[in-house]
N, C-alpha and C positions, 0 to 999 in steps of 0.2 A: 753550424759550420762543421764540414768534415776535415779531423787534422790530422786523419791518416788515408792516403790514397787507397783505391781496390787495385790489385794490379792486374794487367791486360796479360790473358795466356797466348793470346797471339802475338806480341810482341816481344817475348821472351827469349833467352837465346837457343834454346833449344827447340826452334823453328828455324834456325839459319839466319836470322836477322843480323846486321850487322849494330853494333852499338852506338854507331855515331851517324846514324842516318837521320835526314830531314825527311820527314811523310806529306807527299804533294798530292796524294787521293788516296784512298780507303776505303771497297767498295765490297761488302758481303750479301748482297741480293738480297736481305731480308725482308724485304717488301714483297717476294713473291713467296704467297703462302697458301696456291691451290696445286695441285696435281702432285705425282710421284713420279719415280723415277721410272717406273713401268708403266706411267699413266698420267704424260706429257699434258699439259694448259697449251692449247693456241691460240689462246684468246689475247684481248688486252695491248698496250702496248709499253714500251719497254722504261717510262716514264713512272709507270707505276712502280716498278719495283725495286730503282735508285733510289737512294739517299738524296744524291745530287740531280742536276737538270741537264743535259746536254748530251747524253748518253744519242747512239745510232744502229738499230742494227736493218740487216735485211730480209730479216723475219724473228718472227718471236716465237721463245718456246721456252716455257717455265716448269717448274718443280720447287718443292718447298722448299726455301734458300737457294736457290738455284738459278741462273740464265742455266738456257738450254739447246747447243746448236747441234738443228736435225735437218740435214740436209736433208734434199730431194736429186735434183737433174744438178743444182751449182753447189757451191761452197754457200757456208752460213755466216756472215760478217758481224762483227759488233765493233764499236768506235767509243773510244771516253772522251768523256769533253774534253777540251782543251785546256791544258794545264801550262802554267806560266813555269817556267825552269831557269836554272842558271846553265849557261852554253859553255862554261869552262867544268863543269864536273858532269860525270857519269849518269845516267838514266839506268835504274834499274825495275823492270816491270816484273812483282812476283805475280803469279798465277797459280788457284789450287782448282784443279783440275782431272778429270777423269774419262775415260772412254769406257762405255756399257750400252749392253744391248739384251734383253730377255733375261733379264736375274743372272748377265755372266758380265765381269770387268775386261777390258784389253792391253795389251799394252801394243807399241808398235806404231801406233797415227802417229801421223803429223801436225801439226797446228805452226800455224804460220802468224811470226807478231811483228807487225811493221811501227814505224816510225813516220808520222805523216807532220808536215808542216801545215801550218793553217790555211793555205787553200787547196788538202788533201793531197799531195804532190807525198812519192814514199821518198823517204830518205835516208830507210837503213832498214834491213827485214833479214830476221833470222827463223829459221826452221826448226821446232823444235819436236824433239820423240820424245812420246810418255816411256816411261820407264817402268810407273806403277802398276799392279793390277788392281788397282783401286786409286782415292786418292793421295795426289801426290803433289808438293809444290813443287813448281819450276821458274828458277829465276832466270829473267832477258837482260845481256847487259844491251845499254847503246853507249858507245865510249864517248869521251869529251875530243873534241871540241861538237857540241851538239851545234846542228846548219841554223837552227832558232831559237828565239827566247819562247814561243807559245806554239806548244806538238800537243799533239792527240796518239794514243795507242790504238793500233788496229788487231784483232783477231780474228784469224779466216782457219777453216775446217771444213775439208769435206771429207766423206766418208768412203769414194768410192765406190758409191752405190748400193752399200751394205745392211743398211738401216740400222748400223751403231749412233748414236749420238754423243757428242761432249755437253760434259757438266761441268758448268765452271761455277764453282763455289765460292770463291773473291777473286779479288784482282786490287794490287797496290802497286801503287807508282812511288818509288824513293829516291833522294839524290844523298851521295856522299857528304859525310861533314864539311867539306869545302864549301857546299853552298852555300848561300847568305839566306840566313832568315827572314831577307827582303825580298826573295824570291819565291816566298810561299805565296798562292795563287792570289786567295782574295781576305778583304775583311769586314766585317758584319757588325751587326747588334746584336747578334746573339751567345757572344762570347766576350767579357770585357774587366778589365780591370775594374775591382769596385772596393778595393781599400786597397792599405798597403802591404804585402803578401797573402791576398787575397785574389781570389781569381771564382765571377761566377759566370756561367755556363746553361742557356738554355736551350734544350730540343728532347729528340724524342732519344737519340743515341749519338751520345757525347763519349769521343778518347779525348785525353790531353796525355802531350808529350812534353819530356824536358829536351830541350836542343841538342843531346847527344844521343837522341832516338830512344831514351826508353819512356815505356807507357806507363804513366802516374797513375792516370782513371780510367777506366772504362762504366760508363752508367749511363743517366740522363740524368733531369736538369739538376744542377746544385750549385751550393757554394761553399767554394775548395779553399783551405790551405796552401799557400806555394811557398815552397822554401829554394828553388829553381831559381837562377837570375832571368830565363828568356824557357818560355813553354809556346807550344803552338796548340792548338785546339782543332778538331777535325768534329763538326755539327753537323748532324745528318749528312754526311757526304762532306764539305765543304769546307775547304781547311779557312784556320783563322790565326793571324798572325800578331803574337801579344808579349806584350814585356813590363813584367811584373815590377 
């Protein structure tokens, strides 16, 4: 048994994170593990290199840890599954992200992140400019009252015609401490209470959080300590909702 957590440097506060957020998806590509960033995969499809299942895009283009949108003549789309939310707080989508082309960074694109309801309908889309010459996080808010309990995130980019491409490194979906921890998406066997302050966890890439948004573990499978009255667990992709 582990009775001291690892702790998650992405979740920390000196990433901008807010402390009392609930984590409704958590997505850092590492399932794609061919090509570079001068030397693009268009193979495969975008299934492979989720965590989770439900992902959409309109072409695929990878690099190690990476989705990869390389326009051509349109814009490059990718869609997250569909996440269950609470419609009286805040949707905040971070994205780490970057524009590069030939060994040089840009700043100045646009990336465009919408708000879809479940039968694709957008229902709130804001425009966003990189800033970085390299990467850089960029938080979306979508304010409350959200039009649904079950949205997907949309991200479009195009280039202009210039053969820059965006690299987007993760992508997390959070809601403010107001949510209800009834509103985390789904729940599984692969995360479950198995004594009493006790908490085990099976996959290949296991966080667990305490419900005021910070990160206790980051690893795979084990069997944790919890001193936490309510933690949630995010299992390859897939959050899980548990009360110790």
């Amino acid at each position: 048994m582990l009775s001291a957590f690892l702790p998650c440097a992405a979740q920390t506060g000196s990433d901008g994170y807010a402390q009392a957020d609930i984590i409704l998806l958590d997505e850092d590509f590492s399932g794609s593990t061919v090509g570079s960033m001068d030397n693009i995969s268009y193979t495969g499809d975008i299934d492979s290199i989720t965590a989770s299942s439900g992902w959409t895009a309109s072409a695929i283009g990878t690099c190690a840890g990476n989705f990869v949108f390389a326009p051509s003549l349109t814009p490059v789309t990718l869609s997250t599954p569909s996440v269950r939310v609470n419609t009286a707080a805040p949707l905040v989508a971070s994205l780490t992200m970057a524009e590069y082309n030939n060994e040089r960074y840009y700043v100045g694109a646009t990336v465009d992140v919408s708000l879809l309801e479940a039968d694709g309908s957008v229902t709130s889309r804001h425009t966003v400019t990189l800033s970085e010459a390299g990467y850089g996080v960029y938080d979306i808010r979508f304010d409350a009252p959200l039009s649904s309990s079950d949205v997907r995130v949309l991200i479009s980019y195009g280039n202009d015609r210039s053969n820059r491409k965006l690299f987007l490194d993760r992508l997390t979906l959070r809601q403010a401490a107001e949510a209800s921890v009834d509103d985390v998406t789904c729940s599984h066997s692969r995360a479950w209470v198995s004594a009493p302050g006790e908490i085990t966890v099976s996959g290949g890439h296991v966080r667990l959080y305490s419900v005021d948004g910070r990160c206790l573990y980051d690893g795979h499978s084990a069997t944790l300590h919890v001193d936490d009255a309510v933690v949630i667990a995010i299992v390859d992709g897939a959050p899980v909702k548990l009360k110790p």
